[in-house]
N, C-alpha and C positions, 0 to 999 in steps of 0.2 A: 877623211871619212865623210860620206854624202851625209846627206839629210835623214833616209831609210836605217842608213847603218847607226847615225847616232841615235835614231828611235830605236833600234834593236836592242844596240847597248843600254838605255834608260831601262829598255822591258825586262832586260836580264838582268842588270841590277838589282834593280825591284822585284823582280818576278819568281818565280817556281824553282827554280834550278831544273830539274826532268821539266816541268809544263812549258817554260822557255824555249829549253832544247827543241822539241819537236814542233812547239808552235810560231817558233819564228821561221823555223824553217818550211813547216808547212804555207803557214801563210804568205809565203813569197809563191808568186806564181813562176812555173815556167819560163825560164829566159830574166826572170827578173830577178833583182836584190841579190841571195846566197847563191850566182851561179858559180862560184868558186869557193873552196874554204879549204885550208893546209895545202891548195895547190891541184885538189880533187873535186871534179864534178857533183853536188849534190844531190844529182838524180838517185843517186846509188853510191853513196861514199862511205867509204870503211873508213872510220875517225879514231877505233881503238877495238882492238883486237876484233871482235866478231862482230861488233856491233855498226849499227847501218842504217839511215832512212832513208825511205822509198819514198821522196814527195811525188812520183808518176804514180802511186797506187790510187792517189785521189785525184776524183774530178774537179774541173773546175768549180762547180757548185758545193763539193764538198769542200775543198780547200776554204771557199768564202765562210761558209759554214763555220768550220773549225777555227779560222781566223775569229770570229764572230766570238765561239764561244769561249777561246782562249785570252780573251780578250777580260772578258767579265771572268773567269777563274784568276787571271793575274791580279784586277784590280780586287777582287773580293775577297783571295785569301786573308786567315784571320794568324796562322802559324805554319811552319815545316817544322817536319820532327824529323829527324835524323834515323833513321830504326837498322837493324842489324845487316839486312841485304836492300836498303833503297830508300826511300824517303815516305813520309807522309804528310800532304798539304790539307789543310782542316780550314773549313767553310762553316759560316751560320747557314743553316739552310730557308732562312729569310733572304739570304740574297742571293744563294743560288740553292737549286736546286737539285733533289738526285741524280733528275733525270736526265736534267743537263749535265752533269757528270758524266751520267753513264752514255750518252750520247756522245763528249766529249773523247771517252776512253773506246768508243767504236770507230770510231776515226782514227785516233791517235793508233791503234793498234795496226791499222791498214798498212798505214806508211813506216810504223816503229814496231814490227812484229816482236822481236826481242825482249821488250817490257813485259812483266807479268803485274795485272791488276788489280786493286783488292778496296772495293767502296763498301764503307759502313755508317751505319747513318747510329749514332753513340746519342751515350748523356740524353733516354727519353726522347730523342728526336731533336736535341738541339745541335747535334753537330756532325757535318755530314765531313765523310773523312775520305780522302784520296789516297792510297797508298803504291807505291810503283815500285815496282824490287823487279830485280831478275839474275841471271845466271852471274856466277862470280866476274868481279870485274865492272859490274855496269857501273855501281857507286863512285869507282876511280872515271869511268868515262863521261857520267855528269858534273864530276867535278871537273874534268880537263876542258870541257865545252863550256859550262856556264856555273860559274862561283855561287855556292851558295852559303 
């Protein structure tokens, strides 16, 4: 495994389980790092049942972007909760913010249409909360890509 791929695995290690998934693979440009995975092009790769990201739906400047802020979502998460259809990652919003969230989840949506998104900012303002769920089946497809 290169250098990129073993940064990959540290990020998902550590990382999100869903905010992983889509942001490692976002964050590879074009031609670079994920251009294969189960033996299937990334541009448009069906990885479990209906599910797919489009990393051509974003620009190159959004990709940076998204790498950018996936980046500060991984290192700043505070917990993942497990909930009935998807997960939810929880942030102080001292160190991130909603709005970066919500910018996060405009991006994320482009290339990962699939996900349905659900941010609340809880506990008086002290806890800004990420939640991803979607149609039956996604739960089994974050976990088959990245352990959490």
């Amino acid at each position: 495994m290169n250098s990129e791929g073993l940064r990959k695995n540290r990020m998902m290690k550590r990382g999100l389980g869903v905010l992983g998934l889509a942001c490692a693979m976002a964050s590879a440009s074009a031609g670079e790092g994920w251009q294969k995975r189960g033996g299937m092009d990334t541009a448009t790769t069906d990885v479990h049942g209906n599910f797919y990201c489009n990393i051509k739906a974003l620009t190159a400047g959004e990709r940076a972007r998204h790498k950018e802020l996936t980046e500060k979502l991984l290192a700043s998460r505070k917990e993942t909760v497990e909930t009935e259809k998807g997960y939810e990652f929880q942030y102080s919003p001292d160190r991130v913010s909603i709005a970066e969230v919500g910018e996060w989840v405009v991006l994320e949506s482009k290339c990962c249409s699939f996900f349905d998104f659900h941010i609340d900012l809880e506990e008086r303002g002290k806890l800004v909360c990420l939640r991803v769920t979607g149609a039956e089946g996604v739960k089994a497809f974050i976990r088959s890509e990245f352990p959490i």
